[in-house]
C-alpha positions in Angstrom: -142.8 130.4 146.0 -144.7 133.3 147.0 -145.1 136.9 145.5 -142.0 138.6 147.4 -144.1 141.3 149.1 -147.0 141.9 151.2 -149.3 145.1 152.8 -148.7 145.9 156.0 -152.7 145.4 157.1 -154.0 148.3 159.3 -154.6 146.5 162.4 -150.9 145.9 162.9 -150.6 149.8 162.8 -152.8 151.1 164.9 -151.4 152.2 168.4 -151.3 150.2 171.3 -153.6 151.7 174.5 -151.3 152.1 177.9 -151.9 150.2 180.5 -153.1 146.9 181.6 -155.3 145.6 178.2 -152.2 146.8 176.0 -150.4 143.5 176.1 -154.3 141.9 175.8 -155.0 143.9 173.1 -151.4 143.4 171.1 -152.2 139.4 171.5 -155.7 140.3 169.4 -154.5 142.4 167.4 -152.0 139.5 166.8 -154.2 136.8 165.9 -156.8 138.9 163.8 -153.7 139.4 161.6 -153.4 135.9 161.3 -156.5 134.9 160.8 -157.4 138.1 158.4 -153.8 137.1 156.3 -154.9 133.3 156.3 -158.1 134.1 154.8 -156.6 136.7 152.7 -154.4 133.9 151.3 -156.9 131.5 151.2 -159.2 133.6 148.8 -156.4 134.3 146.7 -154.3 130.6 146.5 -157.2 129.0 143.6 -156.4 132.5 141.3 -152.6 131.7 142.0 -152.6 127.9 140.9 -154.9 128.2 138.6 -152.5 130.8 136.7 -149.7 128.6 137.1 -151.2 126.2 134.6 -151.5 129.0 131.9 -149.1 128.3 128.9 -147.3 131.8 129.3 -144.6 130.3 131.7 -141.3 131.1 130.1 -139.5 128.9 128.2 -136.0 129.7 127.7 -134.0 128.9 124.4 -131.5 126.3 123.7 -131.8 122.7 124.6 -134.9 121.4 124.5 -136.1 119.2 127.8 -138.0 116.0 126.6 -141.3 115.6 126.9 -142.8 113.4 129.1 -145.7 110.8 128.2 -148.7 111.7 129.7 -150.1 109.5 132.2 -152.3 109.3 135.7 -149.1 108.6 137.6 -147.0 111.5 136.1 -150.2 113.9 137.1 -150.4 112.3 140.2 -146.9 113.6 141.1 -147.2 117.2 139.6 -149.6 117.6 141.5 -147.9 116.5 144.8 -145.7 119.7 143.5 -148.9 121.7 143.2 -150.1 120.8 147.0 -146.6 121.8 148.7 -146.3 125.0 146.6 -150.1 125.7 147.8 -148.6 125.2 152.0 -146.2 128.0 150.7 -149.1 130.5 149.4 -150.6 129.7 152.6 -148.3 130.0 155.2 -144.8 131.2 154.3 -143.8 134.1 155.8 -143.2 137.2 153.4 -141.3 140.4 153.8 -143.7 143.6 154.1 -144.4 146.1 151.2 -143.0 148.5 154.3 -139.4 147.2 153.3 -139.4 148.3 149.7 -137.3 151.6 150.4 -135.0 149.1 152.3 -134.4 146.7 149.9 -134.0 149.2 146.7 -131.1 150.7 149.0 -129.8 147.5 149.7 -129.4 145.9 146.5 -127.9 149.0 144.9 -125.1 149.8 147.8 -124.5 145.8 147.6 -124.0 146.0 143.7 -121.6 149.1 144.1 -119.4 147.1 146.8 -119.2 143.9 144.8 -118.3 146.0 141.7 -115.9 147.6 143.5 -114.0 145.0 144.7 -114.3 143.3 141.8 -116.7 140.3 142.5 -119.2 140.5 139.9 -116.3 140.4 137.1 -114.8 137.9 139.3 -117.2 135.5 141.6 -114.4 133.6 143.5 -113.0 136.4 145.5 -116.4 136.6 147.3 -115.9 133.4 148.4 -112.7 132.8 151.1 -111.6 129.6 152.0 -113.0 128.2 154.9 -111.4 126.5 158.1 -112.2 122.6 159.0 -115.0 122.9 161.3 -113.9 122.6 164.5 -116.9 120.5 166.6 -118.7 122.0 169.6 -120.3 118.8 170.7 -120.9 115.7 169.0 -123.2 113.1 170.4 -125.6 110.3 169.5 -129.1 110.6 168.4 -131.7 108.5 167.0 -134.6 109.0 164.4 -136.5 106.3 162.6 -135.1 103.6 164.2 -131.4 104.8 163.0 -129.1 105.8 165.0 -126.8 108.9 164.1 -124.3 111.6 165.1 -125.5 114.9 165.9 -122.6 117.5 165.1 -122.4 121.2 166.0 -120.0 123.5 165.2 -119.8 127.5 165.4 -120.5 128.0 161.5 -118.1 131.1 161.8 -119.5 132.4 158.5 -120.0 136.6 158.3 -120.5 138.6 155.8 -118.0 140.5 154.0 -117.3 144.4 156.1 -118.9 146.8 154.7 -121.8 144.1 153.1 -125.4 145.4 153.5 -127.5 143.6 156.2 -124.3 142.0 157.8 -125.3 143.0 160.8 -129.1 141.8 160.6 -127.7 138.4 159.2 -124.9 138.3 162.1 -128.4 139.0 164.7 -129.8 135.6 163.4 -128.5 133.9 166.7 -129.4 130.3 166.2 -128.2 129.9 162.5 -124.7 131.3 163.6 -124.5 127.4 165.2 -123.9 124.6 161.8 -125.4 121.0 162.3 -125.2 117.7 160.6 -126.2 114.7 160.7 -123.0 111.9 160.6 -123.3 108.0 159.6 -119.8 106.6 160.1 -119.0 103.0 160.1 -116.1 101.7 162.7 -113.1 100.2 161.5 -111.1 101.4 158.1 -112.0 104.5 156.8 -114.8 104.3 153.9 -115.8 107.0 151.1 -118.0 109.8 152.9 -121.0 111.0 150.6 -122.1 114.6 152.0 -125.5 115.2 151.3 -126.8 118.5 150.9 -130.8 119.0 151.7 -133.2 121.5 149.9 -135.8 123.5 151.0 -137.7 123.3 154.2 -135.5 120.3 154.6 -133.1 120.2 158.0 -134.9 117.8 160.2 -133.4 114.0 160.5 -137.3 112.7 160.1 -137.1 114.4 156.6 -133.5 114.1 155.6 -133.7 110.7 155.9 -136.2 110.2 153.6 -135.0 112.4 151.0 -131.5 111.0 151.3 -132.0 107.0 151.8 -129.9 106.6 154.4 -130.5 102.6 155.3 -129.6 102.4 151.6 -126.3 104.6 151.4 -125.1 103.8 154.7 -126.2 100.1 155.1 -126.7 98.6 151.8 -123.8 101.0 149.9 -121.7 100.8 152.9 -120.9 104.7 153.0 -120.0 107.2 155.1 -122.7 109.7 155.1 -122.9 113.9 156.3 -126.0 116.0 156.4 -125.7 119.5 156.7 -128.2 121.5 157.6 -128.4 124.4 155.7 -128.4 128.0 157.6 -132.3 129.4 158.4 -133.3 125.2 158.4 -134.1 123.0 161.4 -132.5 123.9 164.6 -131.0 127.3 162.8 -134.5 128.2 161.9 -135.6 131.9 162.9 -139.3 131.2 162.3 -142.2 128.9 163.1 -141.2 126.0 160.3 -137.6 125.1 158.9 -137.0 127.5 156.0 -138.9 130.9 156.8 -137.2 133.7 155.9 -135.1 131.9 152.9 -137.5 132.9 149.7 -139.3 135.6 151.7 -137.9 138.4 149.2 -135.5 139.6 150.9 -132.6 138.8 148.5 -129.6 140.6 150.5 -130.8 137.4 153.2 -130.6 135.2 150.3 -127.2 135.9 148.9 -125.7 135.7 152.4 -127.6 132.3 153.2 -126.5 130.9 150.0 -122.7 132.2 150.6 -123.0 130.6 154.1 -125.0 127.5 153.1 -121.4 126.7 150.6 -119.1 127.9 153.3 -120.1 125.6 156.4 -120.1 122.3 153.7 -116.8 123.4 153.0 -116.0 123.5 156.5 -117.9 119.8 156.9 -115.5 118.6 154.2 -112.4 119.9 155.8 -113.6 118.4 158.9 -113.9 114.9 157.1 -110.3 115.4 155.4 -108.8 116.4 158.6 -110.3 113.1 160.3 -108.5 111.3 157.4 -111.5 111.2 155.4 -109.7 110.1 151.6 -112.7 110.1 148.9 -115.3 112.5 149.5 -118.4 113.0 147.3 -121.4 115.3 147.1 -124.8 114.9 146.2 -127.9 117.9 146.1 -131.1 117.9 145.9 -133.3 121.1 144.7 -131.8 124.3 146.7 -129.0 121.6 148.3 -128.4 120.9 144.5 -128.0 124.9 144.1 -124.8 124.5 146.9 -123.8 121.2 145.7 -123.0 123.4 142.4 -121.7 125.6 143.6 -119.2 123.6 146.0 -117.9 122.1 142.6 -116.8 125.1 141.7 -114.8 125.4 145.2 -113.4 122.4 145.9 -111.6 120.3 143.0 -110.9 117.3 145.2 -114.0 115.7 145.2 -115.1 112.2 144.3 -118.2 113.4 142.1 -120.6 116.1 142.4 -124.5 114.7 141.5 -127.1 117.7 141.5 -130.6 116.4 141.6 -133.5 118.4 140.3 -131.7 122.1 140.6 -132.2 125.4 140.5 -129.4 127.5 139.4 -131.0 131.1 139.1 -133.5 132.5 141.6 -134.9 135.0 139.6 -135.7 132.5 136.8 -137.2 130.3 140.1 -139.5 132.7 140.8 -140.8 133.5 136.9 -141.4 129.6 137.3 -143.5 129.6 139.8 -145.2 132.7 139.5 -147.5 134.2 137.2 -146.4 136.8 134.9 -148.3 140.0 136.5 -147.7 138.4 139.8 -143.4 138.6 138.5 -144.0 142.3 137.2 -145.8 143.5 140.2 -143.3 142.8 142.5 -140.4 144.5 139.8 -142.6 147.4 140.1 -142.6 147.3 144.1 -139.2 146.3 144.9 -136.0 146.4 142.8 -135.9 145.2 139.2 -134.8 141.6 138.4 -132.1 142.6 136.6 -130.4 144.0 139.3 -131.3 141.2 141.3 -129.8 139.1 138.8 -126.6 140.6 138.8 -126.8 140.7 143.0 -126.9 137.3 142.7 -124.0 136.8 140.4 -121.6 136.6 143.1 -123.3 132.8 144.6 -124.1 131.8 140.9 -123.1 128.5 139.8 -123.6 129.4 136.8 -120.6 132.5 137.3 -117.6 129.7 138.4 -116.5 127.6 136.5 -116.5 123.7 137.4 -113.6 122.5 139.4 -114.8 118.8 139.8 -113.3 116.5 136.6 -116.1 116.8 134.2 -116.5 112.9 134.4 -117.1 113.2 138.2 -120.3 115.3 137.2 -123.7 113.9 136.9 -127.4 115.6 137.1 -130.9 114.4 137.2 -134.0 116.2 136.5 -138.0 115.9 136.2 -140.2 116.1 133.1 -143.3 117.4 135.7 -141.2 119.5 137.8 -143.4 122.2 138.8 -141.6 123.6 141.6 -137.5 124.2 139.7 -138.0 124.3 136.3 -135.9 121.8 134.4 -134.5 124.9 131.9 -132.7 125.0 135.5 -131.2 121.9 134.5 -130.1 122.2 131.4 -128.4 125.4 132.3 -126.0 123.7 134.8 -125.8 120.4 132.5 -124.5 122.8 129.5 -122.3 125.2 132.0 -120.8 121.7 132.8 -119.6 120.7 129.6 -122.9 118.4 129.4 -121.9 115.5 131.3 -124.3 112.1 132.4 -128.1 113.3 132.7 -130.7 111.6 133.6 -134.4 112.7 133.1 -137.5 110.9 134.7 -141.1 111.3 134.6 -142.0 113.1 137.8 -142.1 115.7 139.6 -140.2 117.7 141.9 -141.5 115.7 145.3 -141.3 112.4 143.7 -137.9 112.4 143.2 -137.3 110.3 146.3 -139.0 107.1 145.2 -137.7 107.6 141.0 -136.2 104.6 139.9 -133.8 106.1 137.4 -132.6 108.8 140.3 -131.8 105.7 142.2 -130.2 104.0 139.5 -128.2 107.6 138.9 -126.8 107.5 142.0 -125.9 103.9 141.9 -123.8 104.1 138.7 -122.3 107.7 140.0 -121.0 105.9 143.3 -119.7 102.8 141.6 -118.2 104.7 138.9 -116.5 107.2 141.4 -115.0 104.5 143.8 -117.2 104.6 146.6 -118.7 101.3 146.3 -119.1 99.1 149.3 -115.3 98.1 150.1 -114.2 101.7 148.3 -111.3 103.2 149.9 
């Protein structure tokens, strides 16, 4: 996760000459700022990691996470962590220092509406029950050798009259389009397990990795849906699945993470309106975030498991970045508290649970160094500290853990959605 603001550099504000070269010169200028910002990054990415390993990373108080044994493999996958978060200092997209005024004004005409009408007292109101999604097109697709359901359906979401940004978010013209990927078996209806990706996830090449689908569809005999959560995949609004999400622009966030929980609720409804009888949901880092959140929308689901979550965003960025790093940006933009409270209002940790508290189950990572597992414990004690499970990993390696398979397994089962579940 990157610092949440950048300069402006001067090339991009010089003035464009009239004329022919103008457009030549534009394309320059264009990719001098590129390759200036790369090297920029570049120069500054060893400083960045190196300061992530410093032991003044917060810890918060209460229950203590174990501690994992120390071993080659468990460094092996921390670092995995420490490789994707350096693709993030290197090429994420971040919102510019010229914004600042913007955001400051944002944030405070946003926390006057929602204390106005009551939503940071009172979280649920924010969030109004969705329709069953009513499909666009569904048709067949194939990736890996599986073969799928591609479903689109206008996602319908806005934000609230009056909102900040609604119209900017409302301007995002492919993310105004939901997708998912569908797995459904022909004959008698099954259990359908709704899987909710994370970040820079969206695509069926990685969605099927991070959600076993041979496994849960072939081997469990379930049902499965994969959203796609808004700015990801084909709703992306830059170069890679994700850009814009954790740019720093945290008006964009609270809308994407209100619109990320309404079109799965609008999946579900789809499912139930299909005849869809037992209907579970499983998350996975940011999908685990939704996943949460969903459980605190929809009592009538079959079990809610949230895999390796983060529950706060400001405490995900004092994870990942280094203290001066995290007071430098309070300094530029608007102060965390407030951007706390902002994001009351798509907290999980604001609603109470609405799943039965034996349908709940989490997992986490002893390495994670990407969500930190404080994140974890948060949501396992706001949920009346159901099953956990802990492994030694990291936040990447969660795919190939033998005790999140294991999780899963017993969470199903337990649940009723076992091969030959109805």
């Amino acid at each position: 996760m990157l610092p949440t603001l950048r300069m402006t550099p001067a090339y991009e504000r010089l003035p464009e000459r009239d004329g022919a070269g103008s457009h030549l010169d534009a394309r320059i200028r264009t990719s001098l700022g590129r390759g200036v910002e790369l090297a920029v990054r570049a120069l500054v990415a060893p400083t960045l990691l190196a300061a992530r390993w410093l032991p003044a990373r917060e810890r918060p108080t209460g229950d203590a996470v174990p501690v994992a044994r120390a071993s080659l493999g468990l460094g092996f996958k921390m670092l995995l962590d420490e490789v994707f978060f350096l693709t993030e200092v290197l090429s994420a997209p971040t919102a510019s220092l010229a914004d600042r005024h913007r955001f400051r004004a944002e944030v405070a005409e946003a926390l006057a509406l929602y204390a106005e009408r009551g939503w940071l007292d009172e979280p649920l109101g924010y969030h109004p029950t969705p329709p069953p999604a009513e499909p666009i097109e569904v048709r067949r697709a194939a990736a890996r050798g599986l073969a799928f359901q591609h479903l689109r359906f206008d996602s319908g979401y806005a934000p609230h009259p009056g909102e900040p940004g609604r119209a900017r978010w409302l301007g995002y013209a492919a993310n105004r389009t939901a997708h998912a990927w569908v797995f459904e078996h022909s004959g008698p209806p099954r259990p359908w397990l709704v899987c909710v990706p994370g970040y820079r996830m969206g695509h069926p090449l990685v969605d099927f990795t991070g959600f076993p689908a041979v496994w849960l569809h072939h081997r469990l005999g379930l049902n499965v849906a994969i959203p796609v959560l808004p700015l990801h995949g084909p709703r992306r609004i830059g170069l890679r699945s994700g850009d814009g999400f954790l740019s720093g622009d945290y008006i964009d966030t609270v809308h994407m993470q209100a619109q990320a929980v309404w079109d799965v609720r609008r999946l579900v409804g789809w499912l139930r309106a299909r005849g869809a009888r037992t209907i579970g949901a499983y998350g996975v880092s940011l999908g685990a975030y939704t996943t949460a959140l969903l459980a605190a929308l929809e009592a009538d689901l079959a079990c809610v498991i949230a895999g390796i979550s983060v529950t706060c965003y400001v405490s995900a960025v004092r994870w990942n970045l280094p203290p001066f790093l995290v007071a430098l940006a309070e300094r530029i933009g608007p102060p965390w508290a407030e951007i706390e409270r902002l994001c009351r209002v798509i907290s999980p940790l604001a609603l109470p649970p609405r799943v039965a508290p034996e349908r709940r189950y989490l997992f986490g990572a002893l390495g994670d160094r990407l969500a930190s597992p404080y994140d974890t414990t948060a949501l396992w004690q706001h949920w009346g500290r159901p099953r956990l499970v802990w492994y030694a990993g990291g936040h990447v390696s969660f795919t190939w853990e033998a005790e999140v398979r294991a999780l899963l397994r017993e969470a199903l089962a337990a649940s009723g959605m076992g091969r030959g579940s109805r």
